[in-house]
C-alpha positions in Angstrom: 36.9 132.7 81.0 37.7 131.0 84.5 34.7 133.1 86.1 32.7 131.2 83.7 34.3 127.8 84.3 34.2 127.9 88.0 30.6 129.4 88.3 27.8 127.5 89.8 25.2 129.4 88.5 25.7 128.5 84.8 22.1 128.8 83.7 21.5 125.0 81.6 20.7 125.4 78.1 16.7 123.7 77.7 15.3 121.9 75.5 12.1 123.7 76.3 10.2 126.8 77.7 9.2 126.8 81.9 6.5 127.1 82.6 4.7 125.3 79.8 1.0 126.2 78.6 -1.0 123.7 79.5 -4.5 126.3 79.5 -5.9 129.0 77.5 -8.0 131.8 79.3 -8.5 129.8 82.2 -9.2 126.6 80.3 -7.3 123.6 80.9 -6.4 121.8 77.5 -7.2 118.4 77.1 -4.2 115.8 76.7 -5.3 115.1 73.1 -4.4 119.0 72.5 -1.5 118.4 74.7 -0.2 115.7 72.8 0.4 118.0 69.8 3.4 120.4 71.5 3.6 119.9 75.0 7.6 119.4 75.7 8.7 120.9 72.9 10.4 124.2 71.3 10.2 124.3 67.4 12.5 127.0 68.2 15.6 124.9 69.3 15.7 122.6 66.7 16.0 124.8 64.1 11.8 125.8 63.8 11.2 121.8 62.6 7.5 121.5 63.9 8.0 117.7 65.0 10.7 116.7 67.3 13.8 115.3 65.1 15.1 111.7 66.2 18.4 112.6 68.4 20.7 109.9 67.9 23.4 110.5 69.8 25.2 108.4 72.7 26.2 111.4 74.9 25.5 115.3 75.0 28.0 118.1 75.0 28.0 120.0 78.5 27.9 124.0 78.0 31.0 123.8 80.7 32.4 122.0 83.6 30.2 123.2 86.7 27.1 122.0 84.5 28.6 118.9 83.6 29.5 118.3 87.7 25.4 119.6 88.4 24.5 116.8 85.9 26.2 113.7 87.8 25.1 114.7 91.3 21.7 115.0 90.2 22.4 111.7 88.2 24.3 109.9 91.3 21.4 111.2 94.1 24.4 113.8 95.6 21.4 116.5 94.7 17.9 116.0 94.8 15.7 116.8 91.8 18.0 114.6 89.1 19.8 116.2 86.1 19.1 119.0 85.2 20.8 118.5 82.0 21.2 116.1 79.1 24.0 114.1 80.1 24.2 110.2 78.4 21.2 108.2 76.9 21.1 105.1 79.0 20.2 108.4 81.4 18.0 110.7 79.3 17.8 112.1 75.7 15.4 114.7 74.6 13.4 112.3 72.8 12.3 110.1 75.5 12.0 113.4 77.9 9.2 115.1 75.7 7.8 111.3 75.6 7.7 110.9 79.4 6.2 114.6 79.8 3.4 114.1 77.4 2.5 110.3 78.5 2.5 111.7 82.7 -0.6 113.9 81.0 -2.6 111.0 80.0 -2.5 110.0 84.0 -2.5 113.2 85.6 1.1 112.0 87.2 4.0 114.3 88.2 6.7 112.4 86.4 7.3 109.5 84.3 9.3 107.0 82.9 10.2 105.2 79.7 11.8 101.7 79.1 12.7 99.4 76.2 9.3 97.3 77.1 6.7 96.9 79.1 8.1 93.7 81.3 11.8 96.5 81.5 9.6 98.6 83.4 7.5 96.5 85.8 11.1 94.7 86.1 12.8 97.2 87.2 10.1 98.8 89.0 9.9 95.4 91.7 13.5 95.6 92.1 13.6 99.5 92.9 11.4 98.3 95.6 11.7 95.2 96.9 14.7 93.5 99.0 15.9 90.1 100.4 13.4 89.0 103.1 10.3 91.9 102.0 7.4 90.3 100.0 5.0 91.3 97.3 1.4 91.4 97.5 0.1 90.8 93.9 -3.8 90.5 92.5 -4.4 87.5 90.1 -4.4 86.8 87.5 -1.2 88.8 86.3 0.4 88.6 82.8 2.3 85.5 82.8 5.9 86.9 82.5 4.9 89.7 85.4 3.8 86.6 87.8 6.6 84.4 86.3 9.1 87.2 87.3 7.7 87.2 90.7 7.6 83.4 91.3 10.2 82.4 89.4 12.7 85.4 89.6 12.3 87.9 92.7 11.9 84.1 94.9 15.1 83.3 94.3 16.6 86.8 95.7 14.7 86.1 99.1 11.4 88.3 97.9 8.3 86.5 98.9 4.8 86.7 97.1 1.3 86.6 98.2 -1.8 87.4 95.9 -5.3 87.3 96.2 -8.3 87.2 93.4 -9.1 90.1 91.3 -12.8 91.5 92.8 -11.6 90.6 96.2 -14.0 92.3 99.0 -11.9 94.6 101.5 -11.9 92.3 104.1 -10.9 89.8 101.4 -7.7 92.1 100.8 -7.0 93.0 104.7 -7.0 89.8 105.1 -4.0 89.2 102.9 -2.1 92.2 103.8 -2.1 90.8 107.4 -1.1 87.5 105.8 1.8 89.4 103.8 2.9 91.7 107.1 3.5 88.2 109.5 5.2 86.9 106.3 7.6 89.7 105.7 7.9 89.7 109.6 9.1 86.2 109.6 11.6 86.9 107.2 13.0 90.3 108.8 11.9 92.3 105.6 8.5 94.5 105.0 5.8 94.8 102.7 7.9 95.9 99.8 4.8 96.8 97.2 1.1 96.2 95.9 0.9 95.5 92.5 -2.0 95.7 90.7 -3.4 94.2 86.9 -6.7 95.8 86.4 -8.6 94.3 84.1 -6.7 91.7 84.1 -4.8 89.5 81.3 -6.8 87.7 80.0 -9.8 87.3 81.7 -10.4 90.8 82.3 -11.7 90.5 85.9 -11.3 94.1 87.2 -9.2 94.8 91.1 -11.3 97.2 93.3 -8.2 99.8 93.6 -10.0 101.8 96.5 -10.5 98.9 98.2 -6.8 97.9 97.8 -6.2 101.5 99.2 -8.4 102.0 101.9 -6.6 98.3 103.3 -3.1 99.6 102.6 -3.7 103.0 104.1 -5.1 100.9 107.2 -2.2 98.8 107.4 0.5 99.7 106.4 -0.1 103.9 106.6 1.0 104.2 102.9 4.4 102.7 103.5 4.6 101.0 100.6 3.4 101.9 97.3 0.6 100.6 95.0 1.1 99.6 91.4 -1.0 98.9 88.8 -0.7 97.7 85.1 -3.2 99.7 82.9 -2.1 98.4 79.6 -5.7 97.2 79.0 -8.2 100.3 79.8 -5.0 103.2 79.8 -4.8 105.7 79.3 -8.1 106.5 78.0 -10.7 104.9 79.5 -9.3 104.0 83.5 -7.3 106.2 85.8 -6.1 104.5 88.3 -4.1 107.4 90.1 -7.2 109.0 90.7 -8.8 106.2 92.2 -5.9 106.4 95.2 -3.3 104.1 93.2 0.3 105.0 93.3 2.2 104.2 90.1 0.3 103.2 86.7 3.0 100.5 84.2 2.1 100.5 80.5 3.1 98.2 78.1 2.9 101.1 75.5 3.7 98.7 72.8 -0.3 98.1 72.7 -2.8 101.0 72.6 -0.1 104.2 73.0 2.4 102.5 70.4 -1.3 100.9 68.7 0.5 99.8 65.2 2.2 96.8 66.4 5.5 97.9 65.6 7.5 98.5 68.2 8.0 97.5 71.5 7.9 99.7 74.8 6.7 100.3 78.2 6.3 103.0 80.5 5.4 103.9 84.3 4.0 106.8 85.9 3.8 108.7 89.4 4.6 111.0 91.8 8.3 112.1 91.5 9.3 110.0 94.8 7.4 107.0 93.7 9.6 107.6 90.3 13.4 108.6 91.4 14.1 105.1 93.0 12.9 103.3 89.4 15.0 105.9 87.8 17.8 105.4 89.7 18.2 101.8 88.7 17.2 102.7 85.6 20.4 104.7 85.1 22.2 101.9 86.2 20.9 99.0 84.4 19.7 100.6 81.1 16.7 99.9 79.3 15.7 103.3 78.6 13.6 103.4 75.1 15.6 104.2 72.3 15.5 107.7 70.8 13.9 106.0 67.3 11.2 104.5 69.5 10.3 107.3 71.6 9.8 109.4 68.4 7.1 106.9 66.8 5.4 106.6 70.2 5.0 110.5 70.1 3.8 110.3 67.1 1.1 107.4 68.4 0.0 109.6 71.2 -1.3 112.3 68.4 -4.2 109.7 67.4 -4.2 107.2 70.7 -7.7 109.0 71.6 -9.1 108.4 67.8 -8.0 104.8 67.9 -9.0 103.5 71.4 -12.7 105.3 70.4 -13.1 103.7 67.2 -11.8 100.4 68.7 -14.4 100.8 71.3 -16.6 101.3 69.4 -16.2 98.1 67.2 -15.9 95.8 69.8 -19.2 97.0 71.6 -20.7 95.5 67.8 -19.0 92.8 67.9 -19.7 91.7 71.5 -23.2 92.2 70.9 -23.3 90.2 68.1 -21.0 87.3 70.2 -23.3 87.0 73.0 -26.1 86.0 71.1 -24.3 83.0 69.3 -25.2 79.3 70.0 -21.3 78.6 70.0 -20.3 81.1 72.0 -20.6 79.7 76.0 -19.7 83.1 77.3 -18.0 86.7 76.8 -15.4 88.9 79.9 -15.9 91.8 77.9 -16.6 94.5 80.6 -19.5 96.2 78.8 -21.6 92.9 79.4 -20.6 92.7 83.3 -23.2 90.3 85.2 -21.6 89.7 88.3 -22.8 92.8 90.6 -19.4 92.8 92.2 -17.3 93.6 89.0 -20.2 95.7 87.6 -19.8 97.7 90.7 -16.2 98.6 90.5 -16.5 99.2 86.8 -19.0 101.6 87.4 -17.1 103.4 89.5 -13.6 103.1 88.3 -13.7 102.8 84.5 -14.6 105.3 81.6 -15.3 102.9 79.2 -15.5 98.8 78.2 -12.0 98.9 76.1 -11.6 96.6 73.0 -9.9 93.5 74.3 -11.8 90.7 75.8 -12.6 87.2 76.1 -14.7 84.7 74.5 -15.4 81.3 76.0 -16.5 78.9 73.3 -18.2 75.7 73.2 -15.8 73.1 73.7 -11.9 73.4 74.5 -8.7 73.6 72.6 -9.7 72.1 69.3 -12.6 74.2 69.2 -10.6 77.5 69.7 -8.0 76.3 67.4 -10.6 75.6 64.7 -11.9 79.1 64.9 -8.4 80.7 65.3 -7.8 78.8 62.0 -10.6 79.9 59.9 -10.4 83.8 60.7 -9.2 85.7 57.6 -9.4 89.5 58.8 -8.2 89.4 62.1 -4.5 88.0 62.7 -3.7 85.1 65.1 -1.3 86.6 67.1 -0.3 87.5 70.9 -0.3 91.6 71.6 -3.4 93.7 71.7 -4.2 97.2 71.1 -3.5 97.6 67.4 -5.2 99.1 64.7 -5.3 95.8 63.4 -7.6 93.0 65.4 -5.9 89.7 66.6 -7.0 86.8 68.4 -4.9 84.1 70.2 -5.3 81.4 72.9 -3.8 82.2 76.2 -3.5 78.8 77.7 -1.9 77.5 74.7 0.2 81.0 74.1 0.8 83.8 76.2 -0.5 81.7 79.9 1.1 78.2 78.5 4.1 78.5 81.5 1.8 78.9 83.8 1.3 75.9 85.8 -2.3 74.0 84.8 -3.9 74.1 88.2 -3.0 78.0 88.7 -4.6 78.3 85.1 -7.8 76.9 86.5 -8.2 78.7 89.3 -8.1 81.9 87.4 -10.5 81.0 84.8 -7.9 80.7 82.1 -9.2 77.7 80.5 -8.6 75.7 77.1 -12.1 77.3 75.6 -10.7 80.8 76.2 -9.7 82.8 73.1 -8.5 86.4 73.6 -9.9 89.2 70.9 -8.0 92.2 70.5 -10.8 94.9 68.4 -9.2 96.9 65.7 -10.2 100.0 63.5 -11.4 98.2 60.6 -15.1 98.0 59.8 -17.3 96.5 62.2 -19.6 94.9 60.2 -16.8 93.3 58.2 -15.3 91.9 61.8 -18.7 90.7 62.5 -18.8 88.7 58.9 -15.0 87.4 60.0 -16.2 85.9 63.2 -19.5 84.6 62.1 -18.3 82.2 59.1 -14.9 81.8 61.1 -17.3 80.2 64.2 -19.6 78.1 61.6 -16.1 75.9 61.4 -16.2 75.3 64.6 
């Protein structure tokens, strides 16, 4: 018995087989195959085909030496983290086979999972970013991920600089020269690009190789680049592919896609990831084991839904742009500007289902149509089954300040449109007599 306490060597109990299928006769599954196994051993939880909901606040160590394994991978003393269940503001299984199936989707090495969406682009700026470094950020952003920057990160001695989505490389090197004299000044560096492509809610689209090609030039990949794929991921962009080096989710939208819970994510390589998870262990906001085991349960039928959502809204925008009250669409099947076709067209796998429609008018207008709609829901998230429509300048932009507002096209006649999985046709008879009351 004290052999076996003192050993070293214990081997650790998993949760799951290594190395894990992931092809079949020299055929590499698809994530949608994936999605229906991948991280998990009916076999250890007594042969029940779905992973059970673990609700518990700590796990039981097989002995000592693994416990003492577990903290110094936990506390950085070893490299490669715990190998171990240890406490779940740390890990739990349930968000572990989460994280392995959603780093699929993205072709990442390793990924996180938080509470929500702003959790992990939160804690992802302050993994990185220090008193005196600054942040170099496209626009527009969400308004909570710019309002953390402005409003929050300022006050710690983290600058900001951002420049317009669609900006030409020089455009960008421009700004990265800009951000290195700033951080200069201040005795700090350039602590991270972040990235919202399309963007929230105009959907103007960032040219990621573009941001790359300037970062690699300048700053020889010191600092990482982030981007927030909530509105094209994970099916139709993949920004890691396109030289990016961490991709955030909101997965409350199209991974969760039934508007009932609340999530986020970020993915990587595993040195992008251990500083996030690192503070992560610290600070919390790890999703809860509940959580985790609906969004696995999303990811079964995340490809079904973002298709058939696709493929509704590529009706409906059709039948938009021909409307005498409609004064313009950002949906990014309709692209006219030959700069944002171009990095569509190289960058994107397909137009998504949430866009913008610019009506006739301004905020009476909008509010008028908002009011008459009787299938979709006036409300503020996107990527449901269900299709919603809100105002952002009223709504989800209404703290930022008017001017900024203007200068990224987020104006009163703006109404965001989230397409769901109901009929098309029956969407199409919603917006028509909904826009005959405007």
């Amino acid at each position: 018995m004290a052999d076996a306490i003192d050993s070293t060597d214990t081997p650790t109990p998993r949760r799951k087989p290594k190395p894990e299928k992931t092809s079949i006769g020299g055929r590499e599954l698809k994530p949608s195959t994936l999605m229906m196994g991948h991280g998990f051993d009916p076999a250890l939880s007594e042969g029940s085909l779905k992973a059970p909901i673990f609700l518990t606040s700590t796990f039981a160590f097989e002995n000592a030496a693994a416990g003492k394994r577990h903290f110094e991978g936990i506390t950085g003393k070893r490299e490669g983290g715990a190998e171990g269940l240890v406490y779940s503001r740390f890990n739990g299984p349930n968000q572990e086979i989460l994280e392995d199936r959603l780093a699929i989707w993205d072709g990442a090495e390793d990924a996180l999972t938080f509470s929500s969406g702003m959790t992990a682009i939160c804690i992802l700026m302050m993994a990185y970013a220090s008193a005196g470094d600054v942040i170099v950020h496209s626009g527009p952003l969400y308004a909570a991920s710019e309002g953390f920057v402005s409003k929050v990160l300022s006050k710690f001695g983290v600058g900001y600089i951002d420049f317009p989505a669609g900006a030409s490389r020089e455009e960008i090197d421009a700004v990265l020269e800009r951000a290195r004299a700033k951080a200069d000044e201040g005795g700090g560096k350039v602590a991270m690009i972040y990235l919202e492509s399309p963007a929230n809610p105009t959907n103007a689209l960032v040219d990621i190789e573009a941001v790359c090609a300037a970062r690699d030039a300048q700053l020889k990949k010191s600092c990482p680049i982030a981007i927030d794929n909530t509105f094209l991921g994970p099916l139709w962009q993949r920004p890691l592919d396109r030289g990016a080096d961490i991709v955030a989710y909101s997965l409350t939208k199209y991974v969760g896609g039934h508007s009932d819970l609340v999530a986020g994510s970020i993915a990587g390589a595993k040195h992008w990831m251990d500083p996030v998870r690192a503070l992560r262990n610290t600070m919390g906001g790890i999703v809860d084991p509940n959580t985790a085991w609906m969004l696995l349960r999303s990811l079964e039928t995340v490809e079904l839904r973002m298709e058939r959502a696709g493929q509704n809204a590529a009706k409906v925008c059709e039948f938009l742009r021909g409307h005498p009250k409609v004064q313009g669409l950002g949906y990014l099947g309709f692209l006219e500007d030959a700069r944002q076709k171009d990095i569509y067209d190289r960058h994107c796998r397909g137009a998504g289902s949430t866009f913008s429609v610019f009506l006739k008018g301004g905020e009476a207008e909008c509010f008028r149509f908002l009011d008459s709609l009787q299938i979709a829901k006036l409300a503020v998230s996107l990527g449901g089954t269900e299709t919603l429509a809100s105002h952002p300048a009223s709504m989800t932009h209404l703290s930022v300040p008017s001017e900024r507002r203007a200068a990224l096209g987020i104006t009163d006649s703006l109404v965001r449109i989230s397409i769901g999985i109901e009929d098309a046709d029956d969407l199409i008879a919603d917006f028509e007599q909904a826009l005959e009351r405007v």
